[in-house]
C-alpha angles and dihedrals in degrees: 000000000000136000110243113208114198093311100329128086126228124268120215120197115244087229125049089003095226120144097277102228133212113280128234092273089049102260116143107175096097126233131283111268097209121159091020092053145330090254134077138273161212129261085239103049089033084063095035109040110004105044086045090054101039082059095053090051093055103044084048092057087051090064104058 
């Protein structure tokens, strides 16, 4: 079951399924994992594994 934290409840990457902390700004609802997955994540996996792929995606789209 979930962590809650104050009210409101824990949020676990998709990915590497670690506790997604707050980012710099404050905003601690996680990215959007898409391609990787249809879940969140985390500030660290979105930069290393979601932004390269959504790239990918998308240079990959130009081509055709």
């Amino acid at each position: 079951m979930p962590e809650v934290l104050g009210k409101t409840q824990a949020k676990y990457c998709s990915i590497c399924n670690l506790l997604i902390e707050p980012d710099e700004d404050g905003w601690a609802g996680g990215h959007s994992a898409k391609p990787i997955n249809d879940g969140i994540c985390c500030g660290g996996c979105n930069k290393m594994m979601v932004e390269p792929a959504q790239m990918r995606q998308f240079f990959a789209s130009q081509k055709a």
